[in-house]
MILUM-810340 format. One record per residue: x, y, z of N, C-alpha, C in turn. Coordinates in nm, 3 decimals, m for minus. Layout:
# MILUM-810340
<nxx: X; nyy: Y; nzz: Z; caxx: X; cayy: Y; cazz: Z; cxx: X; cyy: Y; czz: Z>
...
//
This chain:
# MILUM-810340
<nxx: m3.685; nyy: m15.509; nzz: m3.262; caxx: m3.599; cayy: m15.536; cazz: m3.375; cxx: m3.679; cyy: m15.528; czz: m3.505>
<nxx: m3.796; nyy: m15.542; nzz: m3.507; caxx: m3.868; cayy: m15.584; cazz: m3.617; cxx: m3.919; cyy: m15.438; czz: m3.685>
<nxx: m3.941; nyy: m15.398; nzz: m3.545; caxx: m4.002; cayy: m15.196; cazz: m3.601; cxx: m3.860; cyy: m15.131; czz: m3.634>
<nxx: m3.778; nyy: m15.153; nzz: m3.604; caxx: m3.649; cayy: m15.098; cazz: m3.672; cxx: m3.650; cyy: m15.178; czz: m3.788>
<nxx: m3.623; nyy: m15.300; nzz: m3.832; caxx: m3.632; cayy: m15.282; cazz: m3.972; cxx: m3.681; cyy: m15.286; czz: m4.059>
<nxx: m3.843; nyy: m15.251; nzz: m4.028; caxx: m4.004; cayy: m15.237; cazz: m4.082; cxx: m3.944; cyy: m15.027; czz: m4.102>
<nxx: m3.875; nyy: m14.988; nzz: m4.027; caxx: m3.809; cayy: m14.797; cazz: m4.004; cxx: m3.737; cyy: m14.841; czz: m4.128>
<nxx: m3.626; nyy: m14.874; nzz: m4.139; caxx: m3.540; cayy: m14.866; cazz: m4.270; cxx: m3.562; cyy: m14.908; czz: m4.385>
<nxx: m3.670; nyy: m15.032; nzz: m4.389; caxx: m3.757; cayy: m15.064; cazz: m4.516; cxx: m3.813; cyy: m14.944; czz: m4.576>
<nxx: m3.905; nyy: m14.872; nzz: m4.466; caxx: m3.956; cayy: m14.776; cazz: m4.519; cxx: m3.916; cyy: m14.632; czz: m4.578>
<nxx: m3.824; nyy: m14.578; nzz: m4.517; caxx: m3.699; cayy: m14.508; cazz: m4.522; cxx: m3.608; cyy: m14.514; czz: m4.647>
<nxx: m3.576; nyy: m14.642; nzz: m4.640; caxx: m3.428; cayy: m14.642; cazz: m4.718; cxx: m3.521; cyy: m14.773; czz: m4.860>
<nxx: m3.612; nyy: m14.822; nzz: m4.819; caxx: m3.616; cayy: m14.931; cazz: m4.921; cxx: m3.573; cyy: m15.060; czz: m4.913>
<nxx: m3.500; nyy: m15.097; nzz: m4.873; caxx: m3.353; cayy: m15.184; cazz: m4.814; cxx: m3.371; cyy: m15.220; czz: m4.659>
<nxx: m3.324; nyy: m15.339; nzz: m4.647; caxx: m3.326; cayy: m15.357; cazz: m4.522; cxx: m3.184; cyy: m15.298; czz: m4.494>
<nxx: m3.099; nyy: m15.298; nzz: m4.543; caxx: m2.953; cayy: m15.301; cazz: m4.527; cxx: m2.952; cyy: m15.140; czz: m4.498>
<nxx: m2.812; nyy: m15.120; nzz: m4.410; caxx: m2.797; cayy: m14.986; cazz: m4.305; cxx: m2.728; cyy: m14.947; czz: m4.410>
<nxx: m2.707; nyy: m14.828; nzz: m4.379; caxx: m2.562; cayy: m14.759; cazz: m4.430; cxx: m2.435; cyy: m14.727; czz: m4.351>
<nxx: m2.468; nyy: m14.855; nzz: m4.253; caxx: m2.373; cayy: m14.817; cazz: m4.092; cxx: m2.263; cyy: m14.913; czz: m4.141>
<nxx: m2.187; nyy: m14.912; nzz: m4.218; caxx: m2.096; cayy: m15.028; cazz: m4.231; cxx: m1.993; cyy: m14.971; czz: m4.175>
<nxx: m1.961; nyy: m14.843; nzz: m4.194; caxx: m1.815; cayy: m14.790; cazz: m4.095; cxx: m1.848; cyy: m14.725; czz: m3.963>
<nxx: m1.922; nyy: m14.783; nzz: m3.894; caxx: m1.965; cayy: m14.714; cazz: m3.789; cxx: m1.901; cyy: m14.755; czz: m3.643>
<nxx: m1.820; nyy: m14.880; nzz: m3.654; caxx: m1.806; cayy: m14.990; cazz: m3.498; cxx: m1.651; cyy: m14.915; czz: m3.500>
<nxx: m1.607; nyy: m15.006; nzz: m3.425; caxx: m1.429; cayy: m14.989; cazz: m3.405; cxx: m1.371; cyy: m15.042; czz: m3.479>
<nxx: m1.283; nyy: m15.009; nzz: m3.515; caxx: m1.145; cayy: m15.039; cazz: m3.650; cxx: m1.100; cyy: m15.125; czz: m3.626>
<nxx: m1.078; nyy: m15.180; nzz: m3.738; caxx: m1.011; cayy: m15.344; cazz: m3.733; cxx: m0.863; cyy: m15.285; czz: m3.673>
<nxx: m0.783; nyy: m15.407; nzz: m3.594; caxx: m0.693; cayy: m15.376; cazz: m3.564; cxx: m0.586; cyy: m15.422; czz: m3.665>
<nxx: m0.474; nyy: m15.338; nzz: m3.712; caxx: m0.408; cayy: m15.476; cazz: m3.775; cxx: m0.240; cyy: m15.472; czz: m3.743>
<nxx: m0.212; nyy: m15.581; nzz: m3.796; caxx: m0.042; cayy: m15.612; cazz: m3.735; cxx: 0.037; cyy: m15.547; czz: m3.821>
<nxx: 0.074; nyy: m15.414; nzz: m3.735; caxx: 0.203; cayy: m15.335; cazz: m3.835; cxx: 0.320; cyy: m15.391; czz: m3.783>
<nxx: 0.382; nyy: m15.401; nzz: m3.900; caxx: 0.539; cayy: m15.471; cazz: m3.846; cxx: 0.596; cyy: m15.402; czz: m3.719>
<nxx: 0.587; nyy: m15.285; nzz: m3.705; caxx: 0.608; cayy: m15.209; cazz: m3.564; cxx: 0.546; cyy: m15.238; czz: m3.458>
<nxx: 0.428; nyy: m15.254; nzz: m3.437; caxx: 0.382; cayy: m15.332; cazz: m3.358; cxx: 0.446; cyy: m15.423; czz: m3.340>
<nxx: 0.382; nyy: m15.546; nzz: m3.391; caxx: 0.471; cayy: m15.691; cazz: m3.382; cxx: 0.616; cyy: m15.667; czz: m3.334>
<nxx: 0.713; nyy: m15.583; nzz: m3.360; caxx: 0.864; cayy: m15.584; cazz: m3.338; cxx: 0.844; cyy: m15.545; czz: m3.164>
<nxx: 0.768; nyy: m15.437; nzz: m3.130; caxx: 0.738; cayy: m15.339; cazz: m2.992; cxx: 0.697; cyy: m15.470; czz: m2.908>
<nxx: 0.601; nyy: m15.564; nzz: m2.948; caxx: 0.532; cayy: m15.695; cazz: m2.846; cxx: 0.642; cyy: m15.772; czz: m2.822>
<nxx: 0.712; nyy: m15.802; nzz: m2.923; caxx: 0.868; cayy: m15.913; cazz: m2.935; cxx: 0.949; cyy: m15.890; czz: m2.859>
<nxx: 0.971; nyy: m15.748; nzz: m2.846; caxx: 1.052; cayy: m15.683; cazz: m2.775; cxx: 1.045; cyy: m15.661; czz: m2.631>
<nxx: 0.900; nyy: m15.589; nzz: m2.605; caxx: 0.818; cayy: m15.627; cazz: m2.451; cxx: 0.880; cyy: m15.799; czz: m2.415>
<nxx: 0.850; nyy: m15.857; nzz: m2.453; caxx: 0.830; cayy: m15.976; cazz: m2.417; cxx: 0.978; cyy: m16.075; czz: m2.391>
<nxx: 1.110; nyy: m16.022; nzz: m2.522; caxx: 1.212; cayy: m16.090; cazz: m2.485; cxx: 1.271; cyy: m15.971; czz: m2.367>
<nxx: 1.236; nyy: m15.839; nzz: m2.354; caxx: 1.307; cayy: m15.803; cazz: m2.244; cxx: 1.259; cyy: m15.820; czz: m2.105>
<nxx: 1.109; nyy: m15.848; nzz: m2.083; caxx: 1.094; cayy: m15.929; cazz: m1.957; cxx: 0.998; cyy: m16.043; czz: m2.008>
<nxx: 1.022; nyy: m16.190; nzz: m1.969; caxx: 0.935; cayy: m16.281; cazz: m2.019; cxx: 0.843; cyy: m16.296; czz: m1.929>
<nxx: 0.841; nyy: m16.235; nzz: m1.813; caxx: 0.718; cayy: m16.302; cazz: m1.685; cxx: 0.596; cyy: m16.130; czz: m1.746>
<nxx: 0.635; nyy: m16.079; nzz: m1.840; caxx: 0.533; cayy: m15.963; cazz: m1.840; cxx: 0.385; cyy: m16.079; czz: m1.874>
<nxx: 0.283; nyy: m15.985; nzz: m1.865; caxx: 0.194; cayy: m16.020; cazz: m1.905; cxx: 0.142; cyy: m15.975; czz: m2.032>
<nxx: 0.065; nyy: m16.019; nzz: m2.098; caxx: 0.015; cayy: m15.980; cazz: m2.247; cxx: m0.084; cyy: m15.875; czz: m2.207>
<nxx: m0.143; nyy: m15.842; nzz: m2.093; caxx: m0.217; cayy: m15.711; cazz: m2.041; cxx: m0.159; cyy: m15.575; czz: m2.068>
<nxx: m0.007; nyy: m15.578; nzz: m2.013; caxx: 0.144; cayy: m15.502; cazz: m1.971; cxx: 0.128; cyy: m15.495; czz: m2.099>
<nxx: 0.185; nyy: m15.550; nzz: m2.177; caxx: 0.240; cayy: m15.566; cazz: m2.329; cxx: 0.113; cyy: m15.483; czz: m2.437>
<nxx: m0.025; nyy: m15.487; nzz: m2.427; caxx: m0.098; cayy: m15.421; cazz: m2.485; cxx: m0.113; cyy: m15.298; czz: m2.473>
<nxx: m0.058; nyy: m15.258; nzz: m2.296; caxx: m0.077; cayy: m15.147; cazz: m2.234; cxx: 0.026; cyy: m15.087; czz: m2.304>
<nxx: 0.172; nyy: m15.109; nzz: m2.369; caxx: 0.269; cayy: m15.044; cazz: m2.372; cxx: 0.297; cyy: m15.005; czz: m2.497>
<nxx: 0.198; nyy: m15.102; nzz: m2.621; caxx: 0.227; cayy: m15.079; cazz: m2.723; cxx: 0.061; cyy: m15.002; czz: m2.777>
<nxx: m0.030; nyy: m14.999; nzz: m2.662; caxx: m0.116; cayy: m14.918; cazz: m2.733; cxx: m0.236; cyy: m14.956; czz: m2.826>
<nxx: m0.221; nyy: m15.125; nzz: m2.782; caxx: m0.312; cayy: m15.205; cazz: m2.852; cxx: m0.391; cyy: m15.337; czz: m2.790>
<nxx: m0.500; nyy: m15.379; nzz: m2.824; caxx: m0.551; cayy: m15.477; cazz: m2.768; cxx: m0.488; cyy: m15.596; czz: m2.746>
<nxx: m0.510; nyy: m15.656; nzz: m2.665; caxx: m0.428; cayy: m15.790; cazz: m2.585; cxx: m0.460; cyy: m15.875; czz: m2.654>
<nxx: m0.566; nyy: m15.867; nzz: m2.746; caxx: m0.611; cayy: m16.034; cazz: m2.836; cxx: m0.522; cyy: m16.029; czz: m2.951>
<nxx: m0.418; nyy: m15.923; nzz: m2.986; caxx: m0.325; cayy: m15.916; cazz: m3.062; cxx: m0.184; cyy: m15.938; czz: m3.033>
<nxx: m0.164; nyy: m15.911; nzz: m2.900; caxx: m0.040; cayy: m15.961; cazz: m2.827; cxx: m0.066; cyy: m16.098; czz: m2.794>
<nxx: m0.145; nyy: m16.181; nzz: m2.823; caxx: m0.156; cayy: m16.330; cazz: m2.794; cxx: m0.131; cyy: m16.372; czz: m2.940>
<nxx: m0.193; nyy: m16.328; nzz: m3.024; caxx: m0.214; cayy: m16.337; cazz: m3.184; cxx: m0.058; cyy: m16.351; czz: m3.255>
<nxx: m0.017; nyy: m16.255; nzz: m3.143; caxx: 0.152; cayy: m16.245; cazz: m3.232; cxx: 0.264; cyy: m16.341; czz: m3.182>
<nxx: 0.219; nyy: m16.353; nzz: m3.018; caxx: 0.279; cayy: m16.481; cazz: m2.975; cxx: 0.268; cyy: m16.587; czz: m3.013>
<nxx: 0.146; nyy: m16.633; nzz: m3.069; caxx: 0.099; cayy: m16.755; cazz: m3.076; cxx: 0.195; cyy: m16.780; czz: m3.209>
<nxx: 0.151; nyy: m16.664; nzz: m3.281; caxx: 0.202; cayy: m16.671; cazz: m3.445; cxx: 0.368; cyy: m16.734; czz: m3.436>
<nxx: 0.429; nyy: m16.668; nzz: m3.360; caxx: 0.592; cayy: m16.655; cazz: m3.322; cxx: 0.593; cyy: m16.780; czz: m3.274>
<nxx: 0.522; nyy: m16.861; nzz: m3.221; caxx: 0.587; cayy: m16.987; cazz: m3.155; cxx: 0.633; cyy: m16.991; czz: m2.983>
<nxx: 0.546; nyy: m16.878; nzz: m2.951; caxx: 0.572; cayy: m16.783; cazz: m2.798; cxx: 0.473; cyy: m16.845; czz: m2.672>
<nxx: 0.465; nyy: m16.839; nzz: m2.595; caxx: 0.388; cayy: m16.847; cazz: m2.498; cxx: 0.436; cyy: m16.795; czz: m2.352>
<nxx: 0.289; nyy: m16.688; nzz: m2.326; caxx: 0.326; cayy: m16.623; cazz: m2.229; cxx: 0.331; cyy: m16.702; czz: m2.112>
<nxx: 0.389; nyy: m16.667; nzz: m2.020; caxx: 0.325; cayy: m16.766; cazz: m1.867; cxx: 0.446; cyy: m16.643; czz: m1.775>
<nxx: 0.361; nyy: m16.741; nzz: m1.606; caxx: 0.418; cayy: m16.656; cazz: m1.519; cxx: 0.545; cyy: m16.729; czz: m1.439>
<nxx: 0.624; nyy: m16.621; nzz: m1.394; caxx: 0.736; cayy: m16.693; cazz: m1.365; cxx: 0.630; cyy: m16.787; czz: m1.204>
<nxx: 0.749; nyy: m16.885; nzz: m1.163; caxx: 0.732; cayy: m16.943; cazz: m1.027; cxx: 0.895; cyy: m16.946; czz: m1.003>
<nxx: 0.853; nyy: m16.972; nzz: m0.850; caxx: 0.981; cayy: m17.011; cazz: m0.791; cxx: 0.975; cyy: m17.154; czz: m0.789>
<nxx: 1.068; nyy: m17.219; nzz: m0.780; caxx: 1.126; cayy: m17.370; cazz: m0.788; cxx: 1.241; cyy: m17.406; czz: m0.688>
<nxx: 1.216; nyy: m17.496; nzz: m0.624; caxx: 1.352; cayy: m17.559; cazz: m0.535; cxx: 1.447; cyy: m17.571; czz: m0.613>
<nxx: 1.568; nyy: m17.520; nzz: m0.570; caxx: 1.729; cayy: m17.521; cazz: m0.607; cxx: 1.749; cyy: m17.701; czz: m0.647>
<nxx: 1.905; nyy: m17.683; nzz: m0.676; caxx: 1.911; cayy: m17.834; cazz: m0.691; cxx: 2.041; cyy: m17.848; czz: m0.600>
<nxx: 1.990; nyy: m17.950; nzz: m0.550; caxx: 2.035; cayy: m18.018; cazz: m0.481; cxx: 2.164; cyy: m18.074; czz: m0.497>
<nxx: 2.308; nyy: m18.053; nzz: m0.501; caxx: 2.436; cayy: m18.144; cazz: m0.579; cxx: 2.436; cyy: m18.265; czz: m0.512>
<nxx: 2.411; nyy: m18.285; nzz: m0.357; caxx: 2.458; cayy: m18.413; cazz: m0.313; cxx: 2.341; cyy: m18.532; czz: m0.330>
<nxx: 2.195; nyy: m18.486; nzz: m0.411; caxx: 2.092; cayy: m18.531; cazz: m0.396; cxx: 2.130; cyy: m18.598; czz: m0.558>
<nxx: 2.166; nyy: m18.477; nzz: m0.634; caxx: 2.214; cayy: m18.503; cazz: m0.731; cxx: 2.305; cyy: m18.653; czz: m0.752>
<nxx: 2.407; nyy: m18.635; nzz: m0.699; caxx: 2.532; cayy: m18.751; cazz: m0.721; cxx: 2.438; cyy: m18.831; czz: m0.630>
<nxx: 2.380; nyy: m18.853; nzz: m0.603; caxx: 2.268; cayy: m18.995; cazz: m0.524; cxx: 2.206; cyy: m19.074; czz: m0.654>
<nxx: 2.145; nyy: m18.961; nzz: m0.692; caxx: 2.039; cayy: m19.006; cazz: m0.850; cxx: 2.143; cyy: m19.023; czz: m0.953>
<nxx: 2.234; nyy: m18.969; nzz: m1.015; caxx: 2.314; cayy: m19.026; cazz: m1.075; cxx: 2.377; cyy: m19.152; czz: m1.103>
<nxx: 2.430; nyy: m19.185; nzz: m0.942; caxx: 2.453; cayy: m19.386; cazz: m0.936; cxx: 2.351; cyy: m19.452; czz: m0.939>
<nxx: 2.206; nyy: m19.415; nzz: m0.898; caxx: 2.138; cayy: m19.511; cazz: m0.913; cxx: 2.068; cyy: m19.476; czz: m1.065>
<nxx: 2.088; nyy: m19.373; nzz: m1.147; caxx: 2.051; cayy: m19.411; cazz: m1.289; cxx: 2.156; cyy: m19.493; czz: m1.376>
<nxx: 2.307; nyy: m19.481; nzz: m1.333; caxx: 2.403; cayy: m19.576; cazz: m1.362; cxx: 2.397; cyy: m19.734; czz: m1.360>
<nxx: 2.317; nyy: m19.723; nzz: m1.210; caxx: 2.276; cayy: m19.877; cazz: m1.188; cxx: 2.164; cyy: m19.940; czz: m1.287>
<nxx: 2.115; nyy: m19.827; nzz: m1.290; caxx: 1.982; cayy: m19.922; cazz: m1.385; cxx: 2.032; cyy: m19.929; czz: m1.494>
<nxx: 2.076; nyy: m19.849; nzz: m1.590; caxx: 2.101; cayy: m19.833; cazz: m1.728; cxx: 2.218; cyy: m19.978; czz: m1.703>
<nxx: 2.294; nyy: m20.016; nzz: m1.627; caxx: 2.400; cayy: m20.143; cazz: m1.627; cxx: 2.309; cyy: m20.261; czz: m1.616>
<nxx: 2.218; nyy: m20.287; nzz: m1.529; caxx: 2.156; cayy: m20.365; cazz: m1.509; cxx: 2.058; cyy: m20.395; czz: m1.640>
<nxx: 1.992; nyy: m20.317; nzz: m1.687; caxx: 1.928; cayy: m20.319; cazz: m1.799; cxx: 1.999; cyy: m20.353; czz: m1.897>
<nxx: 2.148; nyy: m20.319; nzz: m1.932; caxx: 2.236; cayy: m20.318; cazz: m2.047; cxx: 2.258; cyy: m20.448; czz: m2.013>
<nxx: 2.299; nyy: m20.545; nzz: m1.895; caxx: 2.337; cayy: m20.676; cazz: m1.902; cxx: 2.248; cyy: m20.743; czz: m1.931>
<nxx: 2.087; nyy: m20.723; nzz: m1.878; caxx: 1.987; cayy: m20.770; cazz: m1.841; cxx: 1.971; cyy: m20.810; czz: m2.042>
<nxx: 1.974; nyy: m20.755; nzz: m2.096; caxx: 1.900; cayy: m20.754; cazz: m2.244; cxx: 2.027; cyy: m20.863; czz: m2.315>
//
């Protein structure tokens, strides 16, 4: 590190490169974008933000960026046990019971 910039001292004068546009391009949020991720995302919500970068052609730390911004959060679907109706009307009387008992109780 040190003989490289002991090379450009000598060279240029300057420690400083002239490489300032040299890396990868900032990415930035074109409203088209942003609308294309919104869109990925309300037409399937179990996608992933991987899917969603893949489709719009852009890095995934920007499809989180835009969710986050939006008030979004990705996640994956699960399955969940059904409900139950007769399990249901069980829990029902006994939240009836308490809320009476409590209501006299006070």
């Amino acid at each position: 590190m040190f003989e490289r910039l002991r090379q450009c001292l000598c060279e240029t004068g300057s420690f400083v490169t002239g490489m300032h546009d040299t890396g990868r391009s900032r990415s930035v949020r074109k409203p088209q974008v942003v609308e294309d991720i919104l869109q990925g995302v309300g037409d399937r919500p179990d996608i992933s933000t991987r899917e969603v970068s893949r489709a719009v052609n852009g890095p995934h730390s920007i499809v989180w960026r835009v969710l986050r911004h939006e008030g979004l959060h990705p996640y994956h679907v699960h399955k969940s046990a059904s409900l139950d109706t007769s399990r249901l009307c069980a829990t029902c009387r006994v939240c009836t019971l308490v809320f009476a008992t409590a209501r006299s109780a006070a």
